[in-house]
C-alpha positions in Angstrom: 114.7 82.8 117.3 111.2 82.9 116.1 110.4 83.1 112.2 108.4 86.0 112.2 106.1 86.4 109.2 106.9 88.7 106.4 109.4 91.5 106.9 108.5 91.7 110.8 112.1 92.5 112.6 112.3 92.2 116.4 112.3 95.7 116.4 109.3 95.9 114.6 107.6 93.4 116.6 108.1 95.4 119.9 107.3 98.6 118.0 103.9 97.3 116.5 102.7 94.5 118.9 104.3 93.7 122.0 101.7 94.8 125.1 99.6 96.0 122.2 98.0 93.7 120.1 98.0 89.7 119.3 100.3 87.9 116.3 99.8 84.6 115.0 103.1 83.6 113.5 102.3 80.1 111.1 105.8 78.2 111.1 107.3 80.3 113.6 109.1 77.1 115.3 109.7 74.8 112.2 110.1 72.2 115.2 109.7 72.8 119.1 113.1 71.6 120.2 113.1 70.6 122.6 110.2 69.1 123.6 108.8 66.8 125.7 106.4 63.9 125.8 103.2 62.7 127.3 104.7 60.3 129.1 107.5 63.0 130.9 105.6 65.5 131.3 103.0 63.4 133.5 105.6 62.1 135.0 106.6 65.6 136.7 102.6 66.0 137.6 103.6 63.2 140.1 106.2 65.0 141.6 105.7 67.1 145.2 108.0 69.8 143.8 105.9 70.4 140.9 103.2 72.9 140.1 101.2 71.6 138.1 97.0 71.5 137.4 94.1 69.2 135.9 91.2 70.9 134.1 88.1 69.1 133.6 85.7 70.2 130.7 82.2 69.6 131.6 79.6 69.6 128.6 75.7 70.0 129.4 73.6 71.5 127.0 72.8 74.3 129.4 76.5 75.1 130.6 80.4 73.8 129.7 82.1 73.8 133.6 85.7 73.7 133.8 86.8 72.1 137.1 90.5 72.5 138.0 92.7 69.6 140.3 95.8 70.7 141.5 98.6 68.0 141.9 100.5 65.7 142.6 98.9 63.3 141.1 99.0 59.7 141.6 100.6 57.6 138.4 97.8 55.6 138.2 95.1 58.2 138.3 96.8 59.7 135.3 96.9 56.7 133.2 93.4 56.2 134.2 92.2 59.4 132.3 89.4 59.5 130.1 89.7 59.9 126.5 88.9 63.5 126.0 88.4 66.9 127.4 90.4 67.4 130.1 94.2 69.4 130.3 97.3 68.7 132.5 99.1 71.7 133.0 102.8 71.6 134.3 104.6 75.0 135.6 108.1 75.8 135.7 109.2 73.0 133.4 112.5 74.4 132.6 113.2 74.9 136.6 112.9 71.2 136.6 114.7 70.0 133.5 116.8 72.5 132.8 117.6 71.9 129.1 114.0 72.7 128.5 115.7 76.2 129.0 116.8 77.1 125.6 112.8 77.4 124.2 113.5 81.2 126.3 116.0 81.7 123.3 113.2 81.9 120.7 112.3 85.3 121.6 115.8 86.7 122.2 114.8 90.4 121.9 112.7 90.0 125.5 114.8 90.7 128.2 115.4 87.2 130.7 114.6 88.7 133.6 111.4 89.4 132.3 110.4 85.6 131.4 108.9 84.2 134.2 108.3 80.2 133.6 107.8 78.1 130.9 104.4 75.8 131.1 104.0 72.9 129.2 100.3 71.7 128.9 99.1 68.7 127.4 95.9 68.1 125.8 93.5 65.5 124.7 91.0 66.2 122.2 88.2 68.5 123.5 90.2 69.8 126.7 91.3 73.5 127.5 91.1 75.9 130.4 88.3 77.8 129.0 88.1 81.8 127.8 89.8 84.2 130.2 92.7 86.4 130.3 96.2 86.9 131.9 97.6 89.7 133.4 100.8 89.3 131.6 102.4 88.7 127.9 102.7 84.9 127.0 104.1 83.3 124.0 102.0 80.0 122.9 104.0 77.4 121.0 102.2 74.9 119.3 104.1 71.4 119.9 102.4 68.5 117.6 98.9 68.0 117.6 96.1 71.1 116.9 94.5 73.3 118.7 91.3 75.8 117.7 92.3 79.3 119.3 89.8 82.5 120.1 91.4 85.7 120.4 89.4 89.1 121.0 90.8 92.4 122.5 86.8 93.5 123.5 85.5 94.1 126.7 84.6 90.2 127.6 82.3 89.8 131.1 83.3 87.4 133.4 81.1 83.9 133.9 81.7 83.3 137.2 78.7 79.7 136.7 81.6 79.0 134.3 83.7 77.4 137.0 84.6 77.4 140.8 88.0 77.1 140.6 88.8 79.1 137.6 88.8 83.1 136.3 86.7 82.8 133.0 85.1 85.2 131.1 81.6 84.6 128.5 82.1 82.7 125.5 83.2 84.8 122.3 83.8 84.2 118.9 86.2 86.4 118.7 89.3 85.9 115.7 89.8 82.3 115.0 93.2 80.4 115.0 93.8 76.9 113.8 97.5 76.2 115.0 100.0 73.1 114.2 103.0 72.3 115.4 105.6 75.4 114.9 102.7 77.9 115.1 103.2 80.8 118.1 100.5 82.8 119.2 101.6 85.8 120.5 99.5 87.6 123.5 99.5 90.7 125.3 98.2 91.4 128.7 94.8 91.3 129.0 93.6 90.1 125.7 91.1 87.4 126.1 92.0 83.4 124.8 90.4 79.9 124.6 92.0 77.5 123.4 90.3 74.3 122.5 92.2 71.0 121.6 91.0 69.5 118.4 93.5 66.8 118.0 96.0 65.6 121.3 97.8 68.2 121.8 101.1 70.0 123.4 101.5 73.8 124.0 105.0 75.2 125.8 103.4 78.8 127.2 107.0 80.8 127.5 105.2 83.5 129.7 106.4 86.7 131.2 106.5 88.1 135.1 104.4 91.0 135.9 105.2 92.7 139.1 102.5 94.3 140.5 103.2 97.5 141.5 101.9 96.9 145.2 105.7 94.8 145.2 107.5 97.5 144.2 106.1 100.2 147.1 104.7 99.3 149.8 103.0 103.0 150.0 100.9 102.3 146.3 96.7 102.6 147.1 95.2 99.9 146.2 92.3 102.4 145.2 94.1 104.7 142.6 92.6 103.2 139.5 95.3 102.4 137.5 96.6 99.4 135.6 98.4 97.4 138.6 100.7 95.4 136.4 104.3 96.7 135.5 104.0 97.1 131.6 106.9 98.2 129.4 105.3 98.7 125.7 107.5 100.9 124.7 110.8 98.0 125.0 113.3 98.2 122.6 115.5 95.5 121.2 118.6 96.9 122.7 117.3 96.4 126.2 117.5 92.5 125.6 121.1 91.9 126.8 120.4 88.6 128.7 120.0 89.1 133.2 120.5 93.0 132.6 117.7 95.4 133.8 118.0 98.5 132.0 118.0 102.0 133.4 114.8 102.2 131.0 113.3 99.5 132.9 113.6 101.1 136.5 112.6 104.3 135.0 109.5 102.9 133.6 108.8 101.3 137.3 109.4 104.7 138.6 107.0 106.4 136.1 104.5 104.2 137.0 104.8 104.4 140.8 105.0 108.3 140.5 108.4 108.0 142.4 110.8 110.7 142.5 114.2 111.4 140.8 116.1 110.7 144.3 114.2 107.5 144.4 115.9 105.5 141.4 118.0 103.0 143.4 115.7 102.4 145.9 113.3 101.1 143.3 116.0 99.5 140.7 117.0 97.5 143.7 113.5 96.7 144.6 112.6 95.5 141.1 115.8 93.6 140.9 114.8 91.5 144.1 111.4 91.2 143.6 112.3 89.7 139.2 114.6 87.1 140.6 112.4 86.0 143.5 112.0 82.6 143.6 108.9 80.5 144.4 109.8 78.4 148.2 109.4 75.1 146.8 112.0 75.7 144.1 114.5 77.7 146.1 117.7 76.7 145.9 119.4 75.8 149.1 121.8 77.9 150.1 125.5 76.3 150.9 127.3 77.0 153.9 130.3 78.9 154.5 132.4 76.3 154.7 131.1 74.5 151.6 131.0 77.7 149.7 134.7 78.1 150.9 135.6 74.4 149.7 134.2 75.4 146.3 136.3 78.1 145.7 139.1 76.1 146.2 137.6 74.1 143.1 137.3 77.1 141.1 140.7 78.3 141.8 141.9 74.4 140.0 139.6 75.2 137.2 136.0 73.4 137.9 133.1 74.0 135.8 130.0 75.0 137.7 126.5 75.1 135.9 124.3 77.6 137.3 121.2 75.8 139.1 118.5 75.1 137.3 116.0 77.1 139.8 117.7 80.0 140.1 117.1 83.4 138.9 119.9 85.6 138.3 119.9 89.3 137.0 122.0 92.6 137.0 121.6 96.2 136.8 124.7 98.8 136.7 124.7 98.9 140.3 124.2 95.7 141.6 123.8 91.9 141.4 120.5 89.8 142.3 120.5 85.8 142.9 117.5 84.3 144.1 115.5 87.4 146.0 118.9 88.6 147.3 121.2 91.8 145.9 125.0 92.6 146.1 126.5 95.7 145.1 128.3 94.9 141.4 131.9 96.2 140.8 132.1 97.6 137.4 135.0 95.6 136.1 132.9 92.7 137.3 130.3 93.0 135.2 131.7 91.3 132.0 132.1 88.2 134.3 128.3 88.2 135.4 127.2 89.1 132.1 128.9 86.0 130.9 127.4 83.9 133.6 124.2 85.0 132.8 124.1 84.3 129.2 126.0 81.0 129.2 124.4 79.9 132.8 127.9 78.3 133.4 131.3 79.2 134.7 134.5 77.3 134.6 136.8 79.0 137.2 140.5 80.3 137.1 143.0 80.7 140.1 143.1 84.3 138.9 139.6 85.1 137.9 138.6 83.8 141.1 141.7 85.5 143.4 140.3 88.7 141.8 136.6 87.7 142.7 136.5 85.8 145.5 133.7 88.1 147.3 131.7 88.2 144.7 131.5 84.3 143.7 131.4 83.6 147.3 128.5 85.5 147.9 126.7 83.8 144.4 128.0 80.4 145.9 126.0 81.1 149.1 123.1 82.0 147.4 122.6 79.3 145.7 123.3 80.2 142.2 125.3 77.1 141.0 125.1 73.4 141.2 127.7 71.4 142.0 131.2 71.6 140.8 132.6 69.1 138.3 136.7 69.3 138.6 138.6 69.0 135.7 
């Protein structure tokens, strides 16, 4: 979990600044672990499977440009980079590696379901995206190297000359950051950022998913006037059991859509679908019934499955989601998924799985585990 300075508790945190205001936490990561290098991580910007970006940094003495590439890349392109200002940006890293995983656990007291991706960015001296904001909480922590960081919760204009490709807003001044390795900057929605390399450096974003609330009802005007994000700032630690969506959580999604009391299912079962969706080009694929049927045989001998690195898994009192897809969740069952959730394995039992054959089945089919290793 992160060090977080002074007497800060999680519960404080979420009481004081999360969706409220920005922290910078010095030594909050003694080390990133794990990490990843250079070298790795542009070796996944090479890959078709991969989200990942280029962002140029322009100079002129009239105008700084940022101009964004999105990959693949080629290898050799890469290594042909200049010496400074530009970025590579890789999404869904922990999708792809899934070790990179356990980063998520540094801020234990955020629901899962609620982390969306982790992106690692790498930096040589001068490079950044340029001033703009996000739409959703993010988590910024500082891997080696330094970076110069401007933070400001004013009313920043956009600059659309700024780039073509990119959302930025005017240059500010705004509160200045110097972060090392082990530093986390903490930001809320909305809250403009520009972060500047000053040495070569390495920032895992652990950032959060923000429905908007046009996913969650299909009757929502676009025209109402309101904040179009789902935003929970009133979380509380005891919400964080890992893949479980709170009755808070709906209720908060129902506030927000002005839904009615009748209407609670309907939408926990919509925001349950809609947090575990998966992007197509990391979708697991699903396994046939007779494979998922040959599996369960495995289980029933005692083989360990690890769940797959790409899928999304979560759980209200009602029901189960996988990957976009629900299932209604016996009660007794619910220890089992809560366990599969938080260890993102499962080593199967003839009993265990004659008692929930349905239900693992259906998980099997959905893609929800990799392949079995027998005993």
């Amino acid at each position: 979990m992160l060090k977080l300075p002074g007497t800060l508790t999680a519960e404080s945190f979420l009481d004081r600044y999360w969706q409220k205001e920005h922290l910078f936490m010095q030594h909050a990561l003694p080390r990133v672990r794990p990490s990843i290098s250079r070298n790795e991580l542009a070796w996944l910007a090479t890959l078709d499977d991969v989200e990942s970006r280029l962002v140029f940094t322009e100079r002129d003495a009239e105008q700084t440009r940022y101009v964004a590439e999105a990959g693949p890349f080629d290898d050799e392109f890469l290594a042909a980079l200049p010496r400074r200002d530009w970025t590579l940006l890789v999404h869904d890293v922990e999708k792809h590696l899934p070790a990179m995983r356990k980063l998520f656990a540094s801020v234990p007291f955020i629901p899962d379901w609620r982390i969306d991706d982790l992106m690692v960015s790498f930096a040589a001296p001068g490079g950044g995206v340029g001033p703009h904001r996000d739409n959703y909480d993010v988590f910024l922590c500082q891997g080696i190297g330094e970076r110069e960081w401007h933070v400001t919760s004013e009313d920043i204009g956009p600059n659309p000359m700024a780039s073509d490709d990119l959302a930025l807003t005017e240059n500010f001044a705004g509160e200045q950051h110097l972060v090392h390795d082990g530093d986390v900057l903490y930001l809320p929605p909305g809250v403009a950022h520009w972060g500047t390399a000053r040495r070569a450096c390495m920032t895992y974003s652990i950032g959060m998913r923000a429905p908007q609330l046009s996913d969650l009802s299909e009757q929502l005007s676009e025209t109402e006037g309101r904040n179009p994000f789902y935003v929970d700032p009133a979380l509380d630690v005891s919400e964080s059991t890992t893949g479980y969506i709170s009755p808070a959580s709906v209720r908060r999604a129902m506030h927000l859509l002005h839904s009615t009391d009748d209407e609670f299912e309907r939408v926990a079962v919509t925001l349950g679908r809609f947090v575990t969706e998966t992007k197509d080009w990391i979708t697991p694929d699903p396994l046939s019934e007779e494979d998922a049927t040959s599996l369960l045989i495995e289980l029933r001998r005692g083989a360990r499955l690890a769940v797959h690195g790409m899928a999304r898994i979560a759980f209200d009192d009602r029901n189960l989601y996988v990957n976009g897809r629900n299932m209604a969740l016996p009660e007794e069952a619910r220890p089992l998924v809560a366990e599969i959730c938080a260890r993102r394995r499962y080593r199967g039992s003839a009993r265990a799985v004659e008692t929930w054959r349905n239900l693992l089945k259906w998980m099997l089919k959905m893609g929800t585990f990799e392949i079995a290793e027998t005993v």
